[in-house]
PyMOL Python script that loads the backbone (N, CA, C, O; Angstrom):
from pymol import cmd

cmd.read_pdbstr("""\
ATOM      1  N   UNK A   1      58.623  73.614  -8.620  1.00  0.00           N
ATOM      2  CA  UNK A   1      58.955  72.879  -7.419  1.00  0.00           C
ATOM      3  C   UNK A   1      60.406  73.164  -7.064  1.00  0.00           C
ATOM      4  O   UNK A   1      61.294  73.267  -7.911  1.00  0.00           O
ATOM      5  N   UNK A   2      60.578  73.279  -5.799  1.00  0.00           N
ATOM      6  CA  UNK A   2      62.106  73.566  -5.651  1.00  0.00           C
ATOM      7  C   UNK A   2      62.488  72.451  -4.326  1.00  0.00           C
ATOM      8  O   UNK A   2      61.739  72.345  -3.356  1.00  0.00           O
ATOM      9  N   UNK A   3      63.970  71.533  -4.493  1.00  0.00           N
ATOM     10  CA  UNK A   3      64.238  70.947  -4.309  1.00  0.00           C
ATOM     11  C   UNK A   3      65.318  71.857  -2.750  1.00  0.00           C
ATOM     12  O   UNK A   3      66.227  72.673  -2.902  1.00  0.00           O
ATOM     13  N   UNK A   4      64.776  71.330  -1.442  1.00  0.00           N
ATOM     14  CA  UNK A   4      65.840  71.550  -0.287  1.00  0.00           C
ATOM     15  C   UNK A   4      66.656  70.265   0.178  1.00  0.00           C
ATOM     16  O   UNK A   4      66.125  69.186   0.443  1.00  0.00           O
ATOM     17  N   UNK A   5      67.845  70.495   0.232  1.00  0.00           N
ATOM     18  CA  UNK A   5      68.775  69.326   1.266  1.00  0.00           C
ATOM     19  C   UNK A   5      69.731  69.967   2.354  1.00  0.00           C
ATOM     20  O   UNK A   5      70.729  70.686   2.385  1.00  0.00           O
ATOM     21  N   UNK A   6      69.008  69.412   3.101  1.00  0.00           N
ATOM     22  CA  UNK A   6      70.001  69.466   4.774  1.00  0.00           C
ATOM     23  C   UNK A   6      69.887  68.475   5.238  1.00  0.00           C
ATOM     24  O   UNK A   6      69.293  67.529   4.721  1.00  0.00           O
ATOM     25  N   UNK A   7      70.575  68.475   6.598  1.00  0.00           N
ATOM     26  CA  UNK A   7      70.794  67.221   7.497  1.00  0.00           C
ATOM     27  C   UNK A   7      69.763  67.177   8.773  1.00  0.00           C
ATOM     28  O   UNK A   7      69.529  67.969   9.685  1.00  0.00           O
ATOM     29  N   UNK A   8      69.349  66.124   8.481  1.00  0.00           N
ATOM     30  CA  UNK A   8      68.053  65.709   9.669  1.00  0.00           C
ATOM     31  C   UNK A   8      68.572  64.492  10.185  1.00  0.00           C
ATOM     32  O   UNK A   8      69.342  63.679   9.674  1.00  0.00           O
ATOM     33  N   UNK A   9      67.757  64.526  11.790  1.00  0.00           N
ATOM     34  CA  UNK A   9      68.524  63.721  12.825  1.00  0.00           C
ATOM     35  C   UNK A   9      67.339  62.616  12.456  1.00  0.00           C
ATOM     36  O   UNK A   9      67.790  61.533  12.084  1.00  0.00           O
ATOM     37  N   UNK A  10      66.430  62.685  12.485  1.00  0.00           N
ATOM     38  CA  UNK A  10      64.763  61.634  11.837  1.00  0.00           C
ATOM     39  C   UNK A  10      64.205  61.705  11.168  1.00  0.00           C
ATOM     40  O   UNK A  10      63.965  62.913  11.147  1.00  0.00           O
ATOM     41  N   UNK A  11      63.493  61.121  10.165  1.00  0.00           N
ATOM     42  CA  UNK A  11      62.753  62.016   9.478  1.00  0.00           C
ATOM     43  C   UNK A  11      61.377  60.390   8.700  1.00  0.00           C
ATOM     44  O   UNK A  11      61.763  59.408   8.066  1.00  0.00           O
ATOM     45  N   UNK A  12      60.169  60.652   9.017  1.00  0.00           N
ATOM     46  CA  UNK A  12      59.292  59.618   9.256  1.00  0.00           C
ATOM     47  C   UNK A  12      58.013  59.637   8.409  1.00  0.00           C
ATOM     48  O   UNK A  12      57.756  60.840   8.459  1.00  0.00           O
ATOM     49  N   UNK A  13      57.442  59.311   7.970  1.00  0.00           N
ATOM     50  CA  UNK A  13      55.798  59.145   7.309  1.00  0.00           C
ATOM     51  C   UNK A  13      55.283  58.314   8.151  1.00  0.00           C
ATOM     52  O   UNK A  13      55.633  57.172   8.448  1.00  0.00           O
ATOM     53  N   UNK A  14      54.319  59.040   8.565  1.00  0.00           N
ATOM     54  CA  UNK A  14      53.116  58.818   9.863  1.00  0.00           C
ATOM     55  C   UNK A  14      51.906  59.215   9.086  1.00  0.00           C
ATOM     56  O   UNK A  14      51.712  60.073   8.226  1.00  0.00           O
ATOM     57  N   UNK A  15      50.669  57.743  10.031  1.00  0.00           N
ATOM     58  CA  UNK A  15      49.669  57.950   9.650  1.00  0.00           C
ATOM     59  C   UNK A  15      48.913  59.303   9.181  1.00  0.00           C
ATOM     60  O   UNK A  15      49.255  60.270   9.862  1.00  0.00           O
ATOM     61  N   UNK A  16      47.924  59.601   8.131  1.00  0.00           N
ATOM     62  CA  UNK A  16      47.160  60.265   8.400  1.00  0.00           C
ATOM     63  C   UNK A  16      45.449  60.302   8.979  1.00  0.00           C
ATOM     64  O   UNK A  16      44.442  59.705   8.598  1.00  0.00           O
ATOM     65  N   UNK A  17      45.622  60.989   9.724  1.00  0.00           N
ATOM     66  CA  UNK A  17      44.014  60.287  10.205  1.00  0.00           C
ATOM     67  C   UNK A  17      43.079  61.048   9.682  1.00  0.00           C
ATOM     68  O   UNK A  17      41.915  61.054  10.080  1.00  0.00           O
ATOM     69  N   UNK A  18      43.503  61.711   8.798  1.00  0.00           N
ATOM     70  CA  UNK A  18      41.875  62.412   7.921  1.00  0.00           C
ATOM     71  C   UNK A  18      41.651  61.764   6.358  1.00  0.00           C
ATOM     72  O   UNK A  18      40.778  62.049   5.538  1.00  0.00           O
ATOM     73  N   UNK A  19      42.799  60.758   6.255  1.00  0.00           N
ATOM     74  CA  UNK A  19      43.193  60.076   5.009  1.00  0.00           C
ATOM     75  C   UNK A  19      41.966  59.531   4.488  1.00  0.00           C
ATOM     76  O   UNK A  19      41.740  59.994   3.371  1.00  0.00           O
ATOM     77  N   UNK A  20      41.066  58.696   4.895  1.00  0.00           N
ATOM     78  CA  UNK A  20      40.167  58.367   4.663  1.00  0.00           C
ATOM     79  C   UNK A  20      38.355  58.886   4.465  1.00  0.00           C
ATOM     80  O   UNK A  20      37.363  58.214   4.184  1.00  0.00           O
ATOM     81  N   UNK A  21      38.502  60.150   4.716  1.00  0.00           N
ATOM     82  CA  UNK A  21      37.565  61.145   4.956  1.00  0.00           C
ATOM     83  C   UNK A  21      37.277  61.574   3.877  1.00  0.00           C
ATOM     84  O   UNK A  21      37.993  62.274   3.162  1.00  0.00           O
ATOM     85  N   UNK A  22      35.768  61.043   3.570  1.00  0.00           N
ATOM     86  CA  UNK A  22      35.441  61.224   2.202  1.00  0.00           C
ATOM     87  C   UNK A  22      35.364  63.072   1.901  1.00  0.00           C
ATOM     88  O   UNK A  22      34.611  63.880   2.445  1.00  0.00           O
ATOM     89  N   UNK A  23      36.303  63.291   0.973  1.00  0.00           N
ATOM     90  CA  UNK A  23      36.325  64.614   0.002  1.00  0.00           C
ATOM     91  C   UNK A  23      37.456  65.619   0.690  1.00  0.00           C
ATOM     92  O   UNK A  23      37.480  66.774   0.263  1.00  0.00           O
ATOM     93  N   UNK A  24      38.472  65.207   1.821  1.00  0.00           N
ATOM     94  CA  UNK A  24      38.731  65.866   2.493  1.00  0.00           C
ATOM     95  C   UNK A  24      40.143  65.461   2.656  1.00  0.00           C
ATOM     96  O   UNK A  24      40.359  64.524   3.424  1.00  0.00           O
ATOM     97  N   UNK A  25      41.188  66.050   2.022  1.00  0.00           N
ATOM     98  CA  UNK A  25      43.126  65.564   2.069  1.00  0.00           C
ATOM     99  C   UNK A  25      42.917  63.856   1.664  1.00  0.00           C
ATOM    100  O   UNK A  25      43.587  62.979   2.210  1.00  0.00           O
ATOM    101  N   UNK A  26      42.009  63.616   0.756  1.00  0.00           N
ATOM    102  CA  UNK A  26      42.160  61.985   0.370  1.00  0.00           C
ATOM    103  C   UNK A  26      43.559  61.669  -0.173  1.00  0.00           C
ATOM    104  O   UNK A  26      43.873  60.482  -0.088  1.00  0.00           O
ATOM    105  N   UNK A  27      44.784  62.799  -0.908  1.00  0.00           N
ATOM    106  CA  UNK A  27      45.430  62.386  -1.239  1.00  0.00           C
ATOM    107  C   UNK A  27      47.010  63.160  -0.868  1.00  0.00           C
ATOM    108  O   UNK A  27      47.850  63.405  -1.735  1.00  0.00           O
ATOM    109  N   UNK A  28      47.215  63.542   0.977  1.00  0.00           N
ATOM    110  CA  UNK A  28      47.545  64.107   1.966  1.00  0.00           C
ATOM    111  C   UNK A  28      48.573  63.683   2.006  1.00  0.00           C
ATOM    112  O   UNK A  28      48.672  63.465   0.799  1.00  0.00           O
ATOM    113  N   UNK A  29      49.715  63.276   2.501  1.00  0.00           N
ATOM    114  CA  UNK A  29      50.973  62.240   3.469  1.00  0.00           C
ATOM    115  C   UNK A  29      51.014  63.326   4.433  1.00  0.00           C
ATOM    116  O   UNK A  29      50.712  64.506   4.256  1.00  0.00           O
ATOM    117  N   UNK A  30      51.562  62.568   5.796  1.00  0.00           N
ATOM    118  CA  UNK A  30      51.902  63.860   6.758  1.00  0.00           C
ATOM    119  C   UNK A  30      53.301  62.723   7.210  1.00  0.00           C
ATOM    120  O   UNK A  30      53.278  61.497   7.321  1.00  0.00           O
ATOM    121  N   UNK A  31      54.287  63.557   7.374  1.00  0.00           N
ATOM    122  CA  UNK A  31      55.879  63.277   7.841  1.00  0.00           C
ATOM    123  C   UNK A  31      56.167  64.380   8.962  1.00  0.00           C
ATOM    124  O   UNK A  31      55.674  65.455   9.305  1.00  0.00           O
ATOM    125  N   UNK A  32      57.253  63.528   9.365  1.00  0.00           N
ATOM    126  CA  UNK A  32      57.666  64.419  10.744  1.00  0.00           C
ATOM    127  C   UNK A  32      59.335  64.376  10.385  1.00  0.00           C
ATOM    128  O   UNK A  32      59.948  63.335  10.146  1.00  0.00           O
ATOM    129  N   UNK A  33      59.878  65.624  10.402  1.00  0.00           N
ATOM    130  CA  UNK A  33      61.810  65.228  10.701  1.00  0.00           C
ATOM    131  C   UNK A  33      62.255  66.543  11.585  1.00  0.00           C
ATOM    132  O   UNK A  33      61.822  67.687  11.726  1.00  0.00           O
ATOM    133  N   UNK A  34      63.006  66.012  11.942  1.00  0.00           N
ATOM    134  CA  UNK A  34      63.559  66.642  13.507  1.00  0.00           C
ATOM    135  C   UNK A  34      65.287  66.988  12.583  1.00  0.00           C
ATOM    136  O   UNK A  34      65.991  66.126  12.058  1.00  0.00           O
ATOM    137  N   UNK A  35      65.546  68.369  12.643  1.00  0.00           N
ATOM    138  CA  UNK A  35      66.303  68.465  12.255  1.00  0.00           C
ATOM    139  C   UNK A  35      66.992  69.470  13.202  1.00  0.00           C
ATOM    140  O   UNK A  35      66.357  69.888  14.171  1.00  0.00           O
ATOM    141  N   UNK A  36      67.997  69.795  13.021  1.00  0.00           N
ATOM    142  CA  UNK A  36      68.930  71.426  14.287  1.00  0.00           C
ATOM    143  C   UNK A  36      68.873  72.392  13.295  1.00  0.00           C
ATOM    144  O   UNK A  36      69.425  72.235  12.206  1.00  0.00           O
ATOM    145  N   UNK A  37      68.177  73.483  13.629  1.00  0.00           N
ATOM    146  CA  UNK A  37      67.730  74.616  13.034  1.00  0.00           C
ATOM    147  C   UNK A  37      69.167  75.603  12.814  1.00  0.00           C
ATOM    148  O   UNK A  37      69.138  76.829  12.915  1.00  0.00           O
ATOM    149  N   UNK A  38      70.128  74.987  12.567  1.00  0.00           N
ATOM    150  CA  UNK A  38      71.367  75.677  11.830  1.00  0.00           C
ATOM    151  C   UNK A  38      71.340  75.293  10.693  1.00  0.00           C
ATOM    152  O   UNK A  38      71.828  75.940   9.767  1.00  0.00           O
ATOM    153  N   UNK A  39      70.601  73.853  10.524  1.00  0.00           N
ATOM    154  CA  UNK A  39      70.833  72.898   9.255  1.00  0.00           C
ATOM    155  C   UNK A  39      69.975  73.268   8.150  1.00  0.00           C
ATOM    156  O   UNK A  39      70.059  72.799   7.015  1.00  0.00           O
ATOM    157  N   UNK A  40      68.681  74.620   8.768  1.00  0.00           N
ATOM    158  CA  UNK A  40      67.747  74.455   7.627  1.00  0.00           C
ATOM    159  C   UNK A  40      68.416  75.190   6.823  1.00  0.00           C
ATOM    160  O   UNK A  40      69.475  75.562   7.329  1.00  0.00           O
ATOM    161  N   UNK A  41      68.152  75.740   5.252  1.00  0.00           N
ATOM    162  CA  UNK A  41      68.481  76.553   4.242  1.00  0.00           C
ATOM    163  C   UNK A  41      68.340  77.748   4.487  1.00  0.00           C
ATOM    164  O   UNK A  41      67.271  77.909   5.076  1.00  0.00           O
ATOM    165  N   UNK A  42      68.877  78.680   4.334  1.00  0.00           N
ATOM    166  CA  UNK A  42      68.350  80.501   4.770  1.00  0.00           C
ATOM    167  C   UNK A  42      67.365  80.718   3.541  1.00  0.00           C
ATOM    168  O   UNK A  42      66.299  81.333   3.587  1.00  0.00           O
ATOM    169  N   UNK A  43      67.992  80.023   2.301  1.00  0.00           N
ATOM    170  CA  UNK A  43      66.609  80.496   1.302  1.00  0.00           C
ATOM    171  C   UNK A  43      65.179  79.785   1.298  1.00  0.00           C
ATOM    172  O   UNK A  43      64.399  80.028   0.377  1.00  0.00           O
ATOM    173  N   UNK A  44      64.800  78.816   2.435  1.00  0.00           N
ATOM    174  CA  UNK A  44      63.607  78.021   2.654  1.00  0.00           C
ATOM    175  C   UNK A  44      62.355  78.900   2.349  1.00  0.00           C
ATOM    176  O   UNK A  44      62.340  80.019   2.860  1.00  0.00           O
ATOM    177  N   UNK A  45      61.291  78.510   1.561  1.00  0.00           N
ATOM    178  CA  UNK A  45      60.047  79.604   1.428  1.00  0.00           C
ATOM    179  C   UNK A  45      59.116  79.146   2.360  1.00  0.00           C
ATOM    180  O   UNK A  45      58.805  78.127   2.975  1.00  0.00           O
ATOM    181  N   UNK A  46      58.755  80.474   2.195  1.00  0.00           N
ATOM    182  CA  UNK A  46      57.856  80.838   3.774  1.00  0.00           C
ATOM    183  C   UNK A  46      56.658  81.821   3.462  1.00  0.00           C
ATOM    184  O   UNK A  46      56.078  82.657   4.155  1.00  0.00           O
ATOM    185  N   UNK A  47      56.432  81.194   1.494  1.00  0.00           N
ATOM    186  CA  UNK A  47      54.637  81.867   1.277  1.00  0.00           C
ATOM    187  C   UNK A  47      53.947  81.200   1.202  1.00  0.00           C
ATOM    188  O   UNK A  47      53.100  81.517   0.367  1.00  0.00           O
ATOM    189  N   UNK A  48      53.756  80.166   1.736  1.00  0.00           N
ATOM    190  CA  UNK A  48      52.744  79.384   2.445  1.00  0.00           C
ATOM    191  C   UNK A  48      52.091  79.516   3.603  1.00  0.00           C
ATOM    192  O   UNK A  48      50.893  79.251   3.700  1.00  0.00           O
ATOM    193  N   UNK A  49      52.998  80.045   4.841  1.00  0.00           N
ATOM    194  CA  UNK A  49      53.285  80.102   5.928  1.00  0.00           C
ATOM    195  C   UNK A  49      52.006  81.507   6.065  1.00  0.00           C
ATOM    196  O   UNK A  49      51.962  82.360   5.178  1.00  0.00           O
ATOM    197  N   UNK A  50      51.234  81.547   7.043  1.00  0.00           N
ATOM    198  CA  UNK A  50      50.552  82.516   7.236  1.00  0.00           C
ATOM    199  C   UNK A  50      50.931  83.601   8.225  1.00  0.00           C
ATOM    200  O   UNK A  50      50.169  84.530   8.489  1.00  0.00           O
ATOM    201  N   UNK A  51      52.124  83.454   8.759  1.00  0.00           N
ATOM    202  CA  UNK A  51      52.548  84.268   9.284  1.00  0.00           C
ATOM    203  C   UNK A  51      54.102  83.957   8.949  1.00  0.00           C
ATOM    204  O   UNK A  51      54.518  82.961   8.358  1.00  0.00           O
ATOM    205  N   UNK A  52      55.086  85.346   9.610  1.00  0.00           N
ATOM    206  CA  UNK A  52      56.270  85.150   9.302  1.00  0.00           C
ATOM    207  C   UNK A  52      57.003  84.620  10.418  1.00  0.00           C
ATOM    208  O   UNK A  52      56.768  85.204  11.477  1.00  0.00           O
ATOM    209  N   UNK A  53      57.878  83.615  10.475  1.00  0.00           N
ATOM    210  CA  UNK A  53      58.546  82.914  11.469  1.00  0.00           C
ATOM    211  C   UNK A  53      59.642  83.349  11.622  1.00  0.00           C
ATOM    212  O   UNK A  53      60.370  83.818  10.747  1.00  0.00           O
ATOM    213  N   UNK A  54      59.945  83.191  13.163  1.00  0.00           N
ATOM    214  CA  UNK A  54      61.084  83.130  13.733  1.00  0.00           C
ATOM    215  C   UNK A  54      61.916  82.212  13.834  1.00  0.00           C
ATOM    216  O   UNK A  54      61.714  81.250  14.575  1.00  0.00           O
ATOM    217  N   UNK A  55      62.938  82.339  13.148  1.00  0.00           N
ATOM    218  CA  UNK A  55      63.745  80.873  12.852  1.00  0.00           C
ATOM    219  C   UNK A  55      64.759  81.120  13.664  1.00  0.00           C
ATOM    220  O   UNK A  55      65.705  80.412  13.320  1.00  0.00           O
ATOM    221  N   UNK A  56      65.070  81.902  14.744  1.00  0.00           N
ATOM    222  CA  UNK A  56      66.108  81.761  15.776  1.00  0.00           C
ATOM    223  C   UNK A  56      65.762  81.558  17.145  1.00  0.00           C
ATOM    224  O   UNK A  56      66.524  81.478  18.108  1.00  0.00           O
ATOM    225  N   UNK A  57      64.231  81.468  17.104  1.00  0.00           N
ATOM    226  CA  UNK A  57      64.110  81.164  18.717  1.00  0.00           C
ATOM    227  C   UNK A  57      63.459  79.207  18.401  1.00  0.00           C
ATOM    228  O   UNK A  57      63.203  78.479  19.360  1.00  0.00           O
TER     229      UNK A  57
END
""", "prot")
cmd.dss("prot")
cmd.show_as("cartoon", "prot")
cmd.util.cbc("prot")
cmd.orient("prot")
């Protein structure tokens, strides 16, 4: 597990609405944070990501 810190302007845990769906993300969280994309890390991983992002537009 690797640990990121930057500065976010919000940052929230919001419902999930598939939370309850038997066999299906039963044990999910979904969050939202709004941060200024100078603030993220340059070393952030991105092999999850199914494609490769553009982090300057």
């Amino acid at each position: 597990m690797k640990t990121l810190t930057f500065k976010t302007k919000s940052f929230r845990k919001i419902p999930n609405p598939f939370y309850n769906i038997e066999g299906y993300m039963n044990e999910a969280e979904m969050y939202v944070m709004i941060c200024d994309i100078k603030d993220i890390p340059k070393d952030i991983p991105m092999e999850t990501n199914p494609r490769e992002q553009n982090l300057n537009t």
